[in-house]
N, CA, C and O atoms as a GROMACS GRO file, in nm:
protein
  368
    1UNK      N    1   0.085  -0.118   0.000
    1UNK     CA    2   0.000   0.000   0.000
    1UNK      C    3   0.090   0.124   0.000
    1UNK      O    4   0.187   0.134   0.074
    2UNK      N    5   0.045   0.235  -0.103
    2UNK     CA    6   0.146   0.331  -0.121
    2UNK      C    7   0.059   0.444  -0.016
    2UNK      O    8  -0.061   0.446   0.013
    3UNK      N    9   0.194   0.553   0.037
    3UNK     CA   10   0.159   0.609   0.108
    3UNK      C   11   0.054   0.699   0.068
    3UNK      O   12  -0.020   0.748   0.153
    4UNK      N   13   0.041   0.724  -0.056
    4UNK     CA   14  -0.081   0.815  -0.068
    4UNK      C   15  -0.205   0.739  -0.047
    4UNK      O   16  -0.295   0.798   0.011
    5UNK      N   17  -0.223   0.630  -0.080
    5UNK     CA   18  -0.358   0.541   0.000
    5UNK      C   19  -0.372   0.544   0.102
    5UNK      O   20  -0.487   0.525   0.144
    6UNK      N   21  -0.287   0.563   0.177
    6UNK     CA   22  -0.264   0.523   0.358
    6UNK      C   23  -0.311   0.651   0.398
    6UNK      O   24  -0.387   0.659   0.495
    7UNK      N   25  -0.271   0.762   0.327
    7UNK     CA   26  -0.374   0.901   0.393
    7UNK      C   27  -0.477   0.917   0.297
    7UNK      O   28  -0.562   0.993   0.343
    8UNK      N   29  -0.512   0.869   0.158
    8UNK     CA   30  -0.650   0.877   0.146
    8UNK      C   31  -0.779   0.801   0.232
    8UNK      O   32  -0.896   0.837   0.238
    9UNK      N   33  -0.725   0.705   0.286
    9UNK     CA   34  -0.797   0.596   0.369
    9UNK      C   35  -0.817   0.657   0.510
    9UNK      O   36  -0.916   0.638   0.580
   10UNK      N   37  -0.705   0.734   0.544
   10UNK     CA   38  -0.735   0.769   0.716
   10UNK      C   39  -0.837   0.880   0.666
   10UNK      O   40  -0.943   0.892   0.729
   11UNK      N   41  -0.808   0.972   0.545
   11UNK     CA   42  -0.875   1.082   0.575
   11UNK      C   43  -1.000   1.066   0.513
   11UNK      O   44  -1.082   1.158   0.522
   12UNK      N   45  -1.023   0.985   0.463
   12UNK     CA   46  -1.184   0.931   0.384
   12UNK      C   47  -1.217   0.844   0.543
   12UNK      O   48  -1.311   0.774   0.506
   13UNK      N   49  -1.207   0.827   0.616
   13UNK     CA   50  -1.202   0.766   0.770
   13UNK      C   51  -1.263   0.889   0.873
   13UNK      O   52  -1.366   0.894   0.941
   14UNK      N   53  -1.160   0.980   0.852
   14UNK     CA   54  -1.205   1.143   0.961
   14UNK      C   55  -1.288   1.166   0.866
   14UNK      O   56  -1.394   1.183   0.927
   15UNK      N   57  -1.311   1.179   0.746
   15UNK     CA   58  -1.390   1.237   0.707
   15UNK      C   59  -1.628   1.205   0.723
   15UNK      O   60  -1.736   1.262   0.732
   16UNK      N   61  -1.549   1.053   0.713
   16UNK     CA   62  -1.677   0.982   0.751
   16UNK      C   63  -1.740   1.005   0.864
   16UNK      O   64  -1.858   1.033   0.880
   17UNK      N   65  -1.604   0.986   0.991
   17UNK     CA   66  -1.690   1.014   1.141
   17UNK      C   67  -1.727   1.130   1.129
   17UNK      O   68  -1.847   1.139   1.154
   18UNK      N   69  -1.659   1.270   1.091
   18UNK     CA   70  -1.701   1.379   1.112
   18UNK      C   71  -1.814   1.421   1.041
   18UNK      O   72  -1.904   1.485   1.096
   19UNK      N   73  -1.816   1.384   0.898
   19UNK     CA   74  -1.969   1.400   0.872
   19UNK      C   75  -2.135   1.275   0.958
   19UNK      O   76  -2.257   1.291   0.959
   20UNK      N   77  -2.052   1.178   1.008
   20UNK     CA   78  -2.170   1.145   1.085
   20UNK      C   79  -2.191   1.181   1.166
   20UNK      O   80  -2.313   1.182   1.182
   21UNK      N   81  -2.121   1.233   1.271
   21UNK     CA   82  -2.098   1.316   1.386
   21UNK      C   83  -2.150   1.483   1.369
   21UNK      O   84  -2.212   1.544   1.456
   22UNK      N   85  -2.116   1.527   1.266
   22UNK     CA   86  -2.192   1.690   1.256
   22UNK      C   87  -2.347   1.647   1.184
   22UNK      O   88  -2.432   1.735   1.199
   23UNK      N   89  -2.378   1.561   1.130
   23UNK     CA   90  -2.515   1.606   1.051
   23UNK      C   91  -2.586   1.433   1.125
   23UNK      O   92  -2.649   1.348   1.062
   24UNK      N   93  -2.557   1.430   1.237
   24UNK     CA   94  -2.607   1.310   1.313
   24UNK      C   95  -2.691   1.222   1.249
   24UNK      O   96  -2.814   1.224   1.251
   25UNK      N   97  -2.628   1.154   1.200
   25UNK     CA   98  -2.671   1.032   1.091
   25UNK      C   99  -2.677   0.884   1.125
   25UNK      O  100  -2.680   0.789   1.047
   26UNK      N  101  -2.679   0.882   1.243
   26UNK     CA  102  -2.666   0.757   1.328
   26UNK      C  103  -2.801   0.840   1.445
   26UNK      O  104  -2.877   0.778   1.520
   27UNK      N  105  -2.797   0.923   1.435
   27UNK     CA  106  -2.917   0.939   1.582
   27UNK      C  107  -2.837   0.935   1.721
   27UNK      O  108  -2.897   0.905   1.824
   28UNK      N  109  -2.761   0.952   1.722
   28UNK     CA  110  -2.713   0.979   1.860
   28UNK      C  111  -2.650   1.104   1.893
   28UNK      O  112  -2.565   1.155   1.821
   29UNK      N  113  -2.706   1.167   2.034
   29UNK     CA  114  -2.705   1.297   2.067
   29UNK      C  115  -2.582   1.297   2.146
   29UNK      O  116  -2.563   1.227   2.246
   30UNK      N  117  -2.476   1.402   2.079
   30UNK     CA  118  -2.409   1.404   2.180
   30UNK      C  119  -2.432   1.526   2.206
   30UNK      O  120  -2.512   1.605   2.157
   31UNK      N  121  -2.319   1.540   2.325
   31UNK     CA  122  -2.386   1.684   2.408
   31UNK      C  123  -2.292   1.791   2.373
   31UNK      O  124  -2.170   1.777   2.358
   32UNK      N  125  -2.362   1.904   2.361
   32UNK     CA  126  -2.280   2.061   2.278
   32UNK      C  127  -2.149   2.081   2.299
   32UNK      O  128  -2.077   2.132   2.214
   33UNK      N  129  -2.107   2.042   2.416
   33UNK     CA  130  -1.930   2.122   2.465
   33UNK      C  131  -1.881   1.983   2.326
   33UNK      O  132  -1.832   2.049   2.234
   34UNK      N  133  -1.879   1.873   2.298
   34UNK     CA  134  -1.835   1.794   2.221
   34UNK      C  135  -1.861   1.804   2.097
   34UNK      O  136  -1.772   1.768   2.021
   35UNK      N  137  -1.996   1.858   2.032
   35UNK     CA  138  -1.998   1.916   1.949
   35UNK      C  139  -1.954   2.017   1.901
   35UNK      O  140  -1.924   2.006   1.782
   36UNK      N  141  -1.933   2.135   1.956
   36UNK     CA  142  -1.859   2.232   1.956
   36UNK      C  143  -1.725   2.202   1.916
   36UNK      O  144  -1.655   2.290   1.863
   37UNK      N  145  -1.683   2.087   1.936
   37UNK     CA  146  -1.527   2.051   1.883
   37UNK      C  147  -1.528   1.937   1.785
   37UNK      O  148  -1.427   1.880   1.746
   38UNK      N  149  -1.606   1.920   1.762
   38UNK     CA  150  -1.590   1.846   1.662
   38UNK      C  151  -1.638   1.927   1.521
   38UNK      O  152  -1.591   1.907   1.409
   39UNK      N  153  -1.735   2.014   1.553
   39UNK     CA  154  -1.816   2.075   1.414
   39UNK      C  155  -1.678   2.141   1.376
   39UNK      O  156  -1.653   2.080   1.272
   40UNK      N  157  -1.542   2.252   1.402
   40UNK     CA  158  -1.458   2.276   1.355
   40UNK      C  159  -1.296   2.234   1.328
   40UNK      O  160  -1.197   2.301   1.301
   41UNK      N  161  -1.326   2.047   1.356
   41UNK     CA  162  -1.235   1.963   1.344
   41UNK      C  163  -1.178   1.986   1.217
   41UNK      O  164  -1.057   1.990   1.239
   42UNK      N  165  -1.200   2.008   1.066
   42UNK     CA  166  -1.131   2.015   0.926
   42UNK      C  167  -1.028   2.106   0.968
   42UNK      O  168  -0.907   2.084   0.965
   43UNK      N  169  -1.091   2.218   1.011
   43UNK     CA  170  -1.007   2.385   1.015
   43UNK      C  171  -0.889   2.309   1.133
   43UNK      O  172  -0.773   2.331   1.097
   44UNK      N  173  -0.897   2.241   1.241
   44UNK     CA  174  -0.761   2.181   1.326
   44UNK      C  175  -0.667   2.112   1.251
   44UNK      O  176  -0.547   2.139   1.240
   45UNK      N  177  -0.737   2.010   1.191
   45UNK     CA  178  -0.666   1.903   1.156
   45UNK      C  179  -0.550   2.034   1.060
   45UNK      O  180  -0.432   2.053   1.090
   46UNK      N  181  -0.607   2.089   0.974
   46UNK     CA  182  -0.548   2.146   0.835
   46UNK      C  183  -0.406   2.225   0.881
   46UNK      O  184  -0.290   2.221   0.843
   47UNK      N  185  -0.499   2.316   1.008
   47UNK     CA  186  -0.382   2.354   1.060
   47UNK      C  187  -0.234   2.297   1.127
   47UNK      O  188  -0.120   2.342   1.134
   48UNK      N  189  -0.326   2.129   1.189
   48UNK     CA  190  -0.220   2.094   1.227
   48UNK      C  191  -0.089   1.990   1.120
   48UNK      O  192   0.026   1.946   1.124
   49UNK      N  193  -0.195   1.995   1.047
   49UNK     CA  194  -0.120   1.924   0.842
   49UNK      C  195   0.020   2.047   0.809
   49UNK      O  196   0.139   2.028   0.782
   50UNK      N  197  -0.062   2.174   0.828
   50UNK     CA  198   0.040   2.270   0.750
   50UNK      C  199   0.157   2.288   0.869
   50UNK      O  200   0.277   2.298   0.841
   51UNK      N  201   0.112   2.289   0.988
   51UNK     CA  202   0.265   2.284   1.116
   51UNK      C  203   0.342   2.150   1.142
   51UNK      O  204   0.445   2.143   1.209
   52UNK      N  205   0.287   2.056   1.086
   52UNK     CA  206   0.418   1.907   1.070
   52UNK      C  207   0.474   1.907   0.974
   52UNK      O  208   0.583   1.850   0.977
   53UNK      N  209   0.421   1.978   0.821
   53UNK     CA  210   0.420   2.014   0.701
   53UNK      C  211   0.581   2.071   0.725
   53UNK      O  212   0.691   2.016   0.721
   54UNK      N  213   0.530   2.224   0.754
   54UNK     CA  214   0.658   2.305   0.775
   54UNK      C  215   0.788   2.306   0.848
   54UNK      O  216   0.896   2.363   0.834
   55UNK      N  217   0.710   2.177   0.975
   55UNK     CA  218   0.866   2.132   1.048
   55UNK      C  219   0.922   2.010   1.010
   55UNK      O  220   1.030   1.969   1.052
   56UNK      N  221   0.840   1.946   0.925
   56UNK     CA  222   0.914   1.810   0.820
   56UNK      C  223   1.036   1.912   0.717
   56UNK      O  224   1.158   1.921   0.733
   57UNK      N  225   0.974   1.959   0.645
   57UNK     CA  226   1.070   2.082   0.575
   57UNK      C  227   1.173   2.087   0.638
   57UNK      O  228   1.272   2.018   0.614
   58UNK      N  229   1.158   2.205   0.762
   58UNK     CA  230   1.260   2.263   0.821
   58UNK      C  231   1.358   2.173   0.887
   58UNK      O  232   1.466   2.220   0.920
   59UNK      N  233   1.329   2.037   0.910
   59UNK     CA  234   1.408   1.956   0.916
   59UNK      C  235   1.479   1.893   0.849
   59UNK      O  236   1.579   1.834   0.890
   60UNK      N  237   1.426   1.895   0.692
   60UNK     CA  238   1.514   1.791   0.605
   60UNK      C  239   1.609   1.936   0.568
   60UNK      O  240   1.728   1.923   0.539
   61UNK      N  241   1.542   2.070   0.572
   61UNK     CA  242   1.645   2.152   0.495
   61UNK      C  243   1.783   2.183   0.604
   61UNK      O  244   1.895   2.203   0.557
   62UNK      N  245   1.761   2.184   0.726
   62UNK     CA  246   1.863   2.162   0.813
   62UNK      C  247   1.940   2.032   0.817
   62UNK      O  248   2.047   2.062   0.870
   63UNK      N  249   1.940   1.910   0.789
   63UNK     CA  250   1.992   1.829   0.836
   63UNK      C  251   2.045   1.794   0.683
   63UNK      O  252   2.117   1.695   0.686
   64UNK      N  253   2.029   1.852   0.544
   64UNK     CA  254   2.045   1.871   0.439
   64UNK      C  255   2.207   1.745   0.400
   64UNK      O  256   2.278   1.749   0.501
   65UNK      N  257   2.255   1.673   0.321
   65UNK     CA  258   2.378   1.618   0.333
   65UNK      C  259   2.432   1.702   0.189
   65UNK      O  260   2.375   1.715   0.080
   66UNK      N  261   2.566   1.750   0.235
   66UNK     CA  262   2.638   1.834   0.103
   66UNK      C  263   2.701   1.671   0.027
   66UNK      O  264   2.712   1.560   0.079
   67UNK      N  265   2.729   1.712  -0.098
   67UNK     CA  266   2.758   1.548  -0.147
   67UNK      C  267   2.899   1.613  -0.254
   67UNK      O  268   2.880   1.628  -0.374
   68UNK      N  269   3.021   1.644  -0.195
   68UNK     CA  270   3.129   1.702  -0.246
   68UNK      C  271   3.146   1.616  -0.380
   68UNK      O  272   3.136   1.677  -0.486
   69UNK      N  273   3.160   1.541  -0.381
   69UNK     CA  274   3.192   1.443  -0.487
   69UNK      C  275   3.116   1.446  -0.623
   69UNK      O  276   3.175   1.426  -0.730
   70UNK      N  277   2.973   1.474  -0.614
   70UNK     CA  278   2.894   1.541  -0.696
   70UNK      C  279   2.894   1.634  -0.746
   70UNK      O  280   2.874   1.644  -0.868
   71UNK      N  281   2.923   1.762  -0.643
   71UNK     CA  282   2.937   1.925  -0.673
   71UNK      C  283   3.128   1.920  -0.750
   71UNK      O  284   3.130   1.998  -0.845
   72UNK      N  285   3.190   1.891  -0.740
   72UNK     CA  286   3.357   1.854  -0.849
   72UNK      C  287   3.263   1.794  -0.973
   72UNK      O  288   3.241   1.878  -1.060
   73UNK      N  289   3.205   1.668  -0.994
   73UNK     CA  290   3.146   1.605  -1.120
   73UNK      C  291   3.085   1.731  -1.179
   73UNK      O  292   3.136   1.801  -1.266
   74UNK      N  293   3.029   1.739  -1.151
   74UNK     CA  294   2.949   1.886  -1.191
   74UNK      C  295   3.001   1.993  -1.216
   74UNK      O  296   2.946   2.054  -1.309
   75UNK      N  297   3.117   2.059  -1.153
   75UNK     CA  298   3.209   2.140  -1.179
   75UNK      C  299   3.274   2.115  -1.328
   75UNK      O  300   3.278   2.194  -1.423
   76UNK      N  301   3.340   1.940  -1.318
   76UNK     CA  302   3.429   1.938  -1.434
   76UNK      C  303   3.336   1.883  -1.598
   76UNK      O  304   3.383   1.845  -1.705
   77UNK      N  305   3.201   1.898  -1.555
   77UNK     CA  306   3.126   1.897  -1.695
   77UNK      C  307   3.108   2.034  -1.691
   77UNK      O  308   3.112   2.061  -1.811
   78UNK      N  309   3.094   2.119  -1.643
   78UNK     CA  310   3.075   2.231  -1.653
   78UNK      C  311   3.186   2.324  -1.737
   78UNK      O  312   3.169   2.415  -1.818
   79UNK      N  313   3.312   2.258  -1.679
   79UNK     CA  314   3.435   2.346  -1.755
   79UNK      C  315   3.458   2.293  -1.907
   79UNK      O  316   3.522   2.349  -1.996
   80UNK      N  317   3.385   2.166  -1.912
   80UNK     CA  318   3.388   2.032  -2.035
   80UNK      C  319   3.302   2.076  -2.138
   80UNK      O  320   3.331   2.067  -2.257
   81UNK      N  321   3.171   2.136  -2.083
   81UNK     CA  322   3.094   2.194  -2.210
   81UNK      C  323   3.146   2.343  -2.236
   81UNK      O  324   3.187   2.361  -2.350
   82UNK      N  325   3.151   2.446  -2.157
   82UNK     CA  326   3.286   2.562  -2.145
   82UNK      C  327   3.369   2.512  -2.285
   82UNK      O  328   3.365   2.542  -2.405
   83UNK      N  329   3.442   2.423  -2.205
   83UNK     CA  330   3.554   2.415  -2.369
   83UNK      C  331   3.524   2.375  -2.465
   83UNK      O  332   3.597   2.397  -2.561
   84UNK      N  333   3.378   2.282  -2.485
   84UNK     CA  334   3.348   2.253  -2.602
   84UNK      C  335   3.237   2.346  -2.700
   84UNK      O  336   3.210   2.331  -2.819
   85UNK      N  337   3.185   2.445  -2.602
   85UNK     CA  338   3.145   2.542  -2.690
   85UNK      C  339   3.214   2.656  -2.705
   85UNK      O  340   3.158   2.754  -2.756
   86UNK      N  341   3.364   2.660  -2.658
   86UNK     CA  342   3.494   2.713  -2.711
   86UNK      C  343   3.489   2.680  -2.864
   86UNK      O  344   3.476   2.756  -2.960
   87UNK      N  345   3.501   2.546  -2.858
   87UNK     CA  346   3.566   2.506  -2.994
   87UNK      C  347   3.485   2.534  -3.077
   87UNK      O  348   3.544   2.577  -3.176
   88UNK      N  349   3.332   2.533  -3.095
   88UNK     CA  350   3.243   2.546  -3.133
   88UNK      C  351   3.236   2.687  -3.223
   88UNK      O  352   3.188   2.698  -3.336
   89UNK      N  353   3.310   2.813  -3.126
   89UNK     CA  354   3.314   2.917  -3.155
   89UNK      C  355   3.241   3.009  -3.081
   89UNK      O  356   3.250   3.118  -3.137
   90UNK      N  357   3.154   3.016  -2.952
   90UNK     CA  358   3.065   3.056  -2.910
   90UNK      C  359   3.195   3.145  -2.792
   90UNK      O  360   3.291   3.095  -2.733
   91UNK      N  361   3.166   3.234  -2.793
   91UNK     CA  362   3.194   3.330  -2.684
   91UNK      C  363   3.119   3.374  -2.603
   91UNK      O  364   3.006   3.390  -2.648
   92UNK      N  365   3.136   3.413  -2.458
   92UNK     CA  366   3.078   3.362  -2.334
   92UNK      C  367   3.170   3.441  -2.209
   92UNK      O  368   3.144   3.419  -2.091
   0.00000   0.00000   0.00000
């Protein structure tokens, strides 16, 4: 199972209880202080999507690995097409 199933499934999941739970589709009353938190559960969750969101980020961009060995490869095609659109005639 690919991870995008694994959160279409949880969230087709919240999504189910919460619409049976706000438009009481089962008949059972719950009582207002619980309603009250559940009727603006999307607007939490979202918020709390976009703040793991931004510290997943801020973690991979900090802990980032430099890969020297790559950045030289890259360097010496760089000087490689350089000289071959030397020869070419292209000035630059």
């Amino acid at each position: 199972m690919t991870k995008l199933v694994e959160w279409l499934l949880g969230l087709s999941l919240l999504c189910g209880v919460w619409v049976t739970l706000t438009f009481d589709l089962l008949g059972i009353a719950i009582p207002r202080a619980c309603w009250e938190v559940v009727w603006p559960m999307p607007i939490y969750l979202l918020v709390v999507f976009g703040c793991f969101s931004l510290a997943t980020v801020g973690y991979r961009v900090a802990t980032f690995n430099d890969c020297e060995e790559a950045a030289h490869e890259l360097q010496a095609q760089i000087c490689e097409a350089k000289a071959d659109l030397k020869r070419q005639g292209l000035r630059f």
